[in-house]
C-alpha positions in Angstrom: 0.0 0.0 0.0 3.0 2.6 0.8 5.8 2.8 -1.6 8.1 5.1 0.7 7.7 7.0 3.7 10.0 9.4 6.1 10.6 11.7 8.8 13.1 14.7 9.4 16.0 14.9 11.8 17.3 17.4 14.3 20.6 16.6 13.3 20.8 14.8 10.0 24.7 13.7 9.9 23.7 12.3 13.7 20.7 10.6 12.3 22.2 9.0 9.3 24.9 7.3 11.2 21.9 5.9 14.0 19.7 4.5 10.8 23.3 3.2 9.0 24.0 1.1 12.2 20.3 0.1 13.5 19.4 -0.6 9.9 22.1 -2.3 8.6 21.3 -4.9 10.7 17.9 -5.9 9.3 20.0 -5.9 5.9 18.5 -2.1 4.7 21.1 0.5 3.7 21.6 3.8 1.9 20.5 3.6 -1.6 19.8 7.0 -2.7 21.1 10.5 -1.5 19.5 13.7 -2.5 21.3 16.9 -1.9 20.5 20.7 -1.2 21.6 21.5 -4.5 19.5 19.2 -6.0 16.4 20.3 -3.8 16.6 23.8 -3.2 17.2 23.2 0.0 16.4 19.6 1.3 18.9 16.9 1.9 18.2 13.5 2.9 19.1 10.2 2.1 16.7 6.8 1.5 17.5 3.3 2.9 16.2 0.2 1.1 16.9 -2.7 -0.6 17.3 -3.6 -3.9 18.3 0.0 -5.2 14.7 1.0 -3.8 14.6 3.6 -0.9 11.6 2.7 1.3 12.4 4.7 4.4 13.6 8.3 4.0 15.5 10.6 6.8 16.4 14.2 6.1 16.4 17.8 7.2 13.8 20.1 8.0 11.4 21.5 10.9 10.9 18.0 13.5 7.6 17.5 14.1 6.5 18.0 17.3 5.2 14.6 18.3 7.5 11.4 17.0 6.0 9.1 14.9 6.2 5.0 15.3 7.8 3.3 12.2 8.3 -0.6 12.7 10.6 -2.2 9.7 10.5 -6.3 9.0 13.2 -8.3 10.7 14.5 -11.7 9.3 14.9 -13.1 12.7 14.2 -13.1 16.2 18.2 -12.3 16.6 18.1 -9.5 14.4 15.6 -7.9 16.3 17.7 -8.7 19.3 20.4 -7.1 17.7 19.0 -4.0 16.3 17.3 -3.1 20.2 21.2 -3.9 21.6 23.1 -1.7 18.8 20.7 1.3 19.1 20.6 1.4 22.8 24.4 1.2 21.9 24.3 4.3 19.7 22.6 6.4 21.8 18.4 5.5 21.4 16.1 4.9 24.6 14.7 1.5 25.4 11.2 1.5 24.7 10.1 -2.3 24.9 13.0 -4.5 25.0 12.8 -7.9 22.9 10.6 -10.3 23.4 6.9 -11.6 22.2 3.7 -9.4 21.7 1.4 -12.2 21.9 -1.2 -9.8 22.1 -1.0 -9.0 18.3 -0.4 -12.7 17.6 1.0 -15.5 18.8 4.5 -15.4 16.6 4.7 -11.3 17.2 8.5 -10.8 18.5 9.3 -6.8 18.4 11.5 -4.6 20.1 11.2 -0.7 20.4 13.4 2.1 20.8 12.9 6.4 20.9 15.4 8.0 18.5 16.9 11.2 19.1 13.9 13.2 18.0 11.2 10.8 19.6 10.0 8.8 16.8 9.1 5.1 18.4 11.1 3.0 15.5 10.3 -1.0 15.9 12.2 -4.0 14.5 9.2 -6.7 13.9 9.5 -10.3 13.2 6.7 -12.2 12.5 8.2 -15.7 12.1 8.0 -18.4 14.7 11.1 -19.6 16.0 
C-alpha cells in the first residue's frame, strides 16, 4: 500500500549514522542521496533494498510529536540485535525484545525512541 515513507532529523549527519548502524542490521542501507543543491534546500538520504529507498531521513522542521515506524526483521536475533546496537548508539529502550502475543502469537518486536522521539520498531513475525 505505501511505496516510501520518512521523517526529518534534528541533526541529520547524527541521524544518518543511527539508521546506517540500527538498519544495517535488518539488511536495509543507503541507496539513494538527494542533496541541497538538488532540492533547493532539502537533503536527505533513503535506505532500502534492492536499489529501492523505502524509508527516508532528512532535514527540516521535526515535528512535534514522534511518529512509530516498525521495519520487518529476518529473525528473532536481528531484532535482538538492532534493540542492543541502538541502545548502543545512543536510542532509549522503549520495549525490549521479546513476544507481543497480544497482536499474535509469533509477534516478536523490540522498540526504541530516537533522538527526536520517533518510536522505531524491528518486527518479526516468524515463529522460532
Amino acid at each position: 500500500m505505501l511505496d516510501h515513507t520518512g521523517i526529518t532529523v534534528s541533526d541529520y549527519a547524527h541521524s544518518r549514522a543511527f539508521y546506517e548502524r540500527i538498519l544495517g542490521v535488518l539488511d536495509y542501507g543507503v541507496v539513494m542521496d538527494v542533496t541541497k543543491e538538488q532540492t533547493g534546500g532539502y537533503e536527505g538520504c533513503g535506505f532500502g533494498a534492492d536499489k529501492k529507498p523505502d524509508f527516508w531521513i532528512g532535514t527540516g522542521p521535526a515535528p512535534s510529536t514522534g511518529v512509530h515506524i516498525a521495519f520487518v526483521a529476518a529473525s528473532r536475533a536481528a531484532v535482538d540485535e538492532f534493540h542492543a546496537i541502538a541502545l548502543q548508539h545512543g536510542a532509549r529502550d522503549n520495549g525490549a525484545p521479546g513476544l507481543r502475543p497480544h497482536y499474535h502469537p509469533n509477534y516478536y518486536g523490540a522498540f526504541v525512541i530516537d533522538f527526536d522521539g520517533n518510536n522505531i520498531e524491528a518486527v518479526c513475525h516468524r515463529p522460532e
